[in-house]
RODO-2510 file (C-alpha; in nm, 4 decimals, decimal comma):
residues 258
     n   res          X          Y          Z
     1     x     0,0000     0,0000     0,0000
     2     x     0,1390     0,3664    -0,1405
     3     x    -0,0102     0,6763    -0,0110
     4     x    -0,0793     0,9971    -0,2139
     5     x     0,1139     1,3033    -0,1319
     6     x    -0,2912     1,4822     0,0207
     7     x    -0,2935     1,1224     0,2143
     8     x     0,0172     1,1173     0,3877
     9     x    -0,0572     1,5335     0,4654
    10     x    -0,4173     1,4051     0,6261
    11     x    -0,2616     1,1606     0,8363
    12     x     0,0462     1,3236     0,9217
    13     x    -0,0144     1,3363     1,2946
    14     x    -0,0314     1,0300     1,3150
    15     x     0,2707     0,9199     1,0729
    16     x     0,4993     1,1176     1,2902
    17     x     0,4457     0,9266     1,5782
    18     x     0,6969     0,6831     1,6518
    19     x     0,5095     0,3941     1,7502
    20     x     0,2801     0,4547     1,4556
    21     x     0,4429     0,5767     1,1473
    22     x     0,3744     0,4425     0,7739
    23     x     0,3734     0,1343     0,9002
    24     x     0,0949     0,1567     1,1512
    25     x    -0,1230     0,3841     0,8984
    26     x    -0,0842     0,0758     0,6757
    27     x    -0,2376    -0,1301     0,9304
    28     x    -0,5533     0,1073     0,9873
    29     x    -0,6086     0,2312     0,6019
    30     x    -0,6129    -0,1623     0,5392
    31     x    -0,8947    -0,2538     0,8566
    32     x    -1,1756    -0,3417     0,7802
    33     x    -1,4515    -0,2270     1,1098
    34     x    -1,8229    -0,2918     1,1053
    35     x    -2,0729    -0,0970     1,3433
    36     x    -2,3996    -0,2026     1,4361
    37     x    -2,5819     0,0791     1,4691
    38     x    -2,5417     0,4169     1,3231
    39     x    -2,6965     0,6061     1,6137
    40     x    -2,4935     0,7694     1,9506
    41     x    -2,2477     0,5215     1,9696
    42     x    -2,2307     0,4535     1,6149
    43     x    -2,1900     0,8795     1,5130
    44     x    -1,8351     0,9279     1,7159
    45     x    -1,7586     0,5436     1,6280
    46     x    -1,7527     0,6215     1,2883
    47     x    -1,6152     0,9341     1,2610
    48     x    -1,3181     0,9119     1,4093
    49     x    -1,2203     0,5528     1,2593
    50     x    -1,3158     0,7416     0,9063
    51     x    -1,1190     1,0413     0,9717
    52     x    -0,8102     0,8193     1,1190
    53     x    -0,8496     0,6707     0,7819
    54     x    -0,9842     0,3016     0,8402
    55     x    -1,0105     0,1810     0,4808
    56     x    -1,3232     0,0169     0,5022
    57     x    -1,6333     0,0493     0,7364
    58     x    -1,9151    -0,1302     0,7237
    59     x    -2,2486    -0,0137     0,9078
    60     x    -2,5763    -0,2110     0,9749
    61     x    -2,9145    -0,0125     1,0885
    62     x    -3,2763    -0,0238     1,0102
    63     x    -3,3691     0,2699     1,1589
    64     x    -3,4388     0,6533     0,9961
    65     x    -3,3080     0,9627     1,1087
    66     x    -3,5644     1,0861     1,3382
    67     x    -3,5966     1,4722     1,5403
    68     x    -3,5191     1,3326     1,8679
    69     x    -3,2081     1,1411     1,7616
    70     x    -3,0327     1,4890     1,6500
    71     x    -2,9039     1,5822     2,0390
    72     x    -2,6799     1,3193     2,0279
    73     x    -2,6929     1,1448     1,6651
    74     x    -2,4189     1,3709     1,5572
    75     x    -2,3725     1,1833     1,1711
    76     x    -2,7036     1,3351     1,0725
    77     x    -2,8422     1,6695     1,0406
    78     x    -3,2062     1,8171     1,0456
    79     x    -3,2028     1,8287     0,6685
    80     x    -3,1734     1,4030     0,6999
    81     x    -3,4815     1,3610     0,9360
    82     x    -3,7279     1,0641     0,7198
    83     x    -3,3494     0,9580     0,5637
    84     x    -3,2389     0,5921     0,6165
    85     x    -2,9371     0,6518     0,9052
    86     x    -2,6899     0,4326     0,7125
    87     x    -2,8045     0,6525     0,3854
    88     x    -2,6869     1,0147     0,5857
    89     x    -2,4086     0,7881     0,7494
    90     x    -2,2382     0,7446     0,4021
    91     x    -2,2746     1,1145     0,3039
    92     x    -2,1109     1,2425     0,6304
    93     x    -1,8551     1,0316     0,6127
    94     x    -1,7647     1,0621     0,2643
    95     x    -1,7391     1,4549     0,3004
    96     x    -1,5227     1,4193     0,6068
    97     x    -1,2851     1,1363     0,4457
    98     x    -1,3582     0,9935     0,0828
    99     x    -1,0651     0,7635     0,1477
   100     x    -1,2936     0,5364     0,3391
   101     x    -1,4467     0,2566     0,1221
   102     x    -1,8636     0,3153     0,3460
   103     x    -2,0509     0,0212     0,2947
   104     x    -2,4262     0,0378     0,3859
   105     x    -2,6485    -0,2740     0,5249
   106     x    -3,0405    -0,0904     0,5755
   107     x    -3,1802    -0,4123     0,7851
   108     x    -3,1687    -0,5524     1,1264
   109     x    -2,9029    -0,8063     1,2489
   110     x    -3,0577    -1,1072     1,3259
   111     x    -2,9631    -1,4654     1,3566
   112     x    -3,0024    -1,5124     1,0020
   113     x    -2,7760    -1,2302     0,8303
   114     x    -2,5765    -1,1999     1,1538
   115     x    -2,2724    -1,4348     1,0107
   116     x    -2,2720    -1,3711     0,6571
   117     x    -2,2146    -0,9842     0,7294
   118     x    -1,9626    -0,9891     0,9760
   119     x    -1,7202    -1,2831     0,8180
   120     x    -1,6108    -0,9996     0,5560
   121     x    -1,4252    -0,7739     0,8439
   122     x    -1,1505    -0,7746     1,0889
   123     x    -1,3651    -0,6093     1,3823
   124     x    -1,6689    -0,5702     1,5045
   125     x    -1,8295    -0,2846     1,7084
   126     x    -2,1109    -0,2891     1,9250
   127     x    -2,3054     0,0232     1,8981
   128     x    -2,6656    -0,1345     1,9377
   129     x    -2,9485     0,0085     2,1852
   130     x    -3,0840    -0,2893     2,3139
   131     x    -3,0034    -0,6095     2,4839
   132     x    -3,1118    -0,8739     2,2633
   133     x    -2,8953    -0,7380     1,9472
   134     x    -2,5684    -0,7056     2,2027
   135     x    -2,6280    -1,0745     2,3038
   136     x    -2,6779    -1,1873     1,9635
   137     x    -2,3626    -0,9553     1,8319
   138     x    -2,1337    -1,1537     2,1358
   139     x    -2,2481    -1,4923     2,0251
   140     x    -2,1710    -1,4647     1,6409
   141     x    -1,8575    -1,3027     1,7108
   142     x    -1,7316    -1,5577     1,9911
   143     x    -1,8538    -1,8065     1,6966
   144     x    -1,6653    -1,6689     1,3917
   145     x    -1,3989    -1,5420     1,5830
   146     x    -1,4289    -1,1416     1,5432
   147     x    -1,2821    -0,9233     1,7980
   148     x    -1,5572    -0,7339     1,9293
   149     x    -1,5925    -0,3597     2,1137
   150     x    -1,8724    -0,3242     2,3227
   151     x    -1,9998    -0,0027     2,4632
   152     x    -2,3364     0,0793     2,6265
   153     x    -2,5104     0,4123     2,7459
   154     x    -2,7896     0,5241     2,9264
   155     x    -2,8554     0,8273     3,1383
   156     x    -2,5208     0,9474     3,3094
   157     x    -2,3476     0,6185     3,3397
   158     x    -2,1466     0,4389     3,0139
   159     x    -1,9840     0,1305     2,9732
   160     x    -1,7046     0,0008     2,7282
   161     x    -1,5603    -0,3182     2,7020
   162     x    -1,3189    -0,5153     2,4189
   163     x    -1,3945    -0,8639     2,3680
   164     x    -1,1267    -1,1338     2,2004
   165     x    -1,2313    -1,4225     2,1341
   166     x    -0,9798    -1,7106     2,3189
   167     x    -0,8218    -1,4060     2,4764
   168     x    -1,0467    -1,3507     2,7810
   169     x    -1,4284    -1,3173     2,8522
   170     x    -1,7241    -1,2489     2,6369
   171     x    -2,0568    -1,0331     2,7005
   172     x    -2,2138    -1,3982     2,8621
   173     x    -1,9010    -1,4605     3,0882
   174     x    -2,0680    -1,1306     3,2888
   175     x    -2,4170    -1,1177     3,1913
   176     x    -2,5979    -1,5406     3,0937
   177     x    -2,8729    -1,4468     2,9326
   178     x    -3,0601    -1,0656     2,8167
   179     x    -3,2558    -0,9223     3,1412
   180     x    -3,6088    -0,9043     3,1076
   181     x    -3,7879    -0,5925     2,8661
   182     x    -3,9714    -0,4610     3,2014
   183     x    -3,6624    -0,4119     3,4351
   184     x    -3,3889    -0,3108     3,1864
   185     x    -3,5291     0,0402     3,0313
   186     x    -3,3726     0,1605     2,6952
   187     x    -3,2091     0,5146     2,6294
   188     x    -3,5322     0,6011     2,4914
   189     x    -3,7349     0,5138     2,7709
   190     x    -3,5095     0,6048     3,0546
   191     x    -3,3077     0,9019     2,8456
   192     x    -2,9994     0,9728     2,8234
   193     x    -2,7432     1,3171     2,8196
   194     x    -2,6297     1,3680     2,4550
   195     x    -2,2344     1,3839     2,5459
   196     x    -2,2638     1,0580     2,7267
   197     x    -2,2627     0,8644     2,3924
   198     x    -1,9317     1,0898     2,2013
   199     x    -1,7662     0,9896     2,5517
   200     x    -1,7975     0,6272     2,5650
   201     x    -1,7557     0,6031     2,1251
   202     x    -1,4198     0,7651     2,1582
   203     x    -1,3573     0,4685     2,3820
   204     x    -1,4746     0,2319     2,1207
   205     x    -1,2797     0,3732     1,8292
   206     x    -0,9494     0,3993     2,0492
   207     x    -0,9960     0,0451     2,1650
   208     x    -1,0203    -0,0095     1,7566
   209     x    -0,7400     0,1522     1,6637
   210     x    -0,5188     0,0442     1,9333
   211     x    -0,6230    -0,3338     1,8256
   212     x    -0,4937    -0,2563     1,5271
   213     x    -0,1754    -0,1114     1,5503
   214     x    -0,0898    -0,3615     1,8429
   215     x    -0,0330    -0,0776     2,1336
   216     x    -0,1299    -0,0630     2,4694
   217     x    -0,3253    -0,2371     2,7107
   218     x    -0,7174    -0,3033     2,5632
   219     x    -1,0182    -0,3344     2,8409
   220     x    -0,9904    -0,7166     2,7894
   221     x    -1,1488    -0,9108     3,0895
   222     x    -1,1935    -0,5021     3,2174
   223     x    -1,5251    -0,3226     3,1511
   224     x    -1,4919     0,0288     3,2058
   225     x    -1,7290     0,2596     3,3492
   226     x    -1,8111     0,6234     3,3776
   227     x    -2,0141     0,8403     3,5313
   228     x    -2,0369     1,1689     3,4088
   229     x    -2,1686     1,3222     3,6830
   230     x    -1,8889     1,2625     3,8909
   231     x    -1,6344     1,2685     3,6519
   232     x    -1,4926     0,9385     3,7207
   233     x    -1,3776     0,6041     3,5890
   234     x    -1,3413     0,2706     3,7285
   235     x    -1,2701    -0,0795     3,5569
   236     x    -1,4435    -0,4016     3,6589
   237     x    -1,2394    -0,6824     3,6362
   238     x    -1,4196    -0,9700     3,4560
   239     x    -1,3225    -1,2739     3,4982
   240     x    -1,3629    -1,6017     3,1386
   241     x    -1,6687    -1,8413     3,2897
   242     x    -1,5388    -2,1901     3,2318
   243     x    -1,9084    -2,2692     3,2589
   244     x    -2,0087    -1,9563     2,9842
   245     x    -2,2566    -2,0809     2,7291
   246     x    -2,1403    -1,9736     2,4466
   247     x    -1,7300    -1,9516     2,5294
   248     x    -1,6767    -2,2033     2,8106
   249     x    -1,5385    -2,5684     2,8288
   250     x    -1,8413    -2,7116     2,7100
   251     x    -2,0603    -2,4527     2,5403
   252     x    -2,4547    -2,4834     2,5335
   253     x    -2,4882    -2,2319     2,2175
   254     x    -2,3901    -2,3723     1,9487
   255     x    -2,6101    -2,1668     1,6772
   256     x    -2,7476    -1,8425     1,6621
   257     x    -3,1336    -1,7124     1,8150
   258     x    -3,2951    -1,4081     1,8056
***
């Protein structure tokens, strides 16, 4: 891989570090990241991995730019509201970075698309709202062997985590199975403040681009949480479950469920 004379200038913060150089830009212009979700998480997710100059990101979401998503949905813009999100997703992006190959999936994950989408990419980031796609995501990652990032938001309090598979615990190691609908709220029926989300994403796309270029310590077997209202972090140290269902000695999931 050759950069361009405009490429090298864009990413010459980054070249000039040491422990990155053209070496390490080679590594992230050749990754290859998919986000679920192109919401709060997703918006900071995917900016920064475009504008650091990921070469390929792939992002899965049903949804359409709504009003109330705009506080914190920073990819889209009131002129996008009715718009599919992955639709104003690509047209962000590709005026902030057109060296990032954007490819668009408008549907759901579920247990039936879930493998064939992610077996094209290197990672996989978990920017989904709700509990049943972030157990689903862990499973067909631990299965084909994805590294996965997890984050999660709601109100003041965020969480991040980075998931390897072999290399330490998965979502199910800490939490068996999804809560029930009735006692675990979503952002949009509990709310949540719209930095909270550009916060916890910036921890996503670190933990991505760290992965890649092999430095520092990821928040494997550590989830990582923060409260905004008191300005603090704390990790959690998580410990593999021999008896996990889906990454233990003798798993019990051995195909994917919605």
């Amino acid at each position: 891989m050759s950069f361009t004379d405009d490429q090298i200038a864009r990413y010459s913060k980054q070249i000039i570090i040491p422990e990155v150089d053209l070496a390490g830009q080679k590594k992230i212009s050749s990754g290859r990241v998919l986000l679920i979700g192109a919401g709060g998480l997703g918006s900071p997710v995917a900016y920064y991995l475009n504008a650091a100059g990921v070469g390929t990101i792939g992002i899965v979401d049903d949804d359409v730019v709504d009003l109330s998503n705009l506080h914190r949905q920073i990819l889209h813009f009131t002129k996008d509201i009715g718009k599919a999100k992955v639709v104003s997703a690509e047209e962000s992006l590709t005026a902030l970075n057109p060296d990032s190959q954007v490819i668009t999936y408008q549907e759901r994950l579920t247990a039936a698309n879930a493998m064939e989408i992610i077996q094209d990419y290197d990672v996989v980031v978990d920017c989904a709202d709700n509990f049943s796609t972030k157990f689903l995501l862990n499973d067909a990652c631990i299965m084909a062997g994805k590294p996965l990032f997890f984050g999660a938001v709601l109100r003041f309090v965020g969480q991040a985590l980075t998931i390897l598979p072999g290399k330490g615990p998965c979502y199910r190691c800490l939490f068996r199975m999804p809560p029930p609908p009735d006692i675990a709220p979503t952002s949009a029926q509990a709310g949540l403040l719209g930095v909270l989300p550009g916060t916890i994403g910036l921890i996503q796309a670190t933990e991505v681009l760290k992965y890649f270029l092999g430095l520092g310590d990821l928040l494997v077997g550590k989830m990582l949480t923060y409260n905004l209202l008191t300005m603090e972090f704390d990790k959690i140290k998580i410990r593999k479950n021999p008896e996990c269902p889906v990454c233990g000695i003798n798993p019990t999931i051995s195909e994917l469920v919605d």
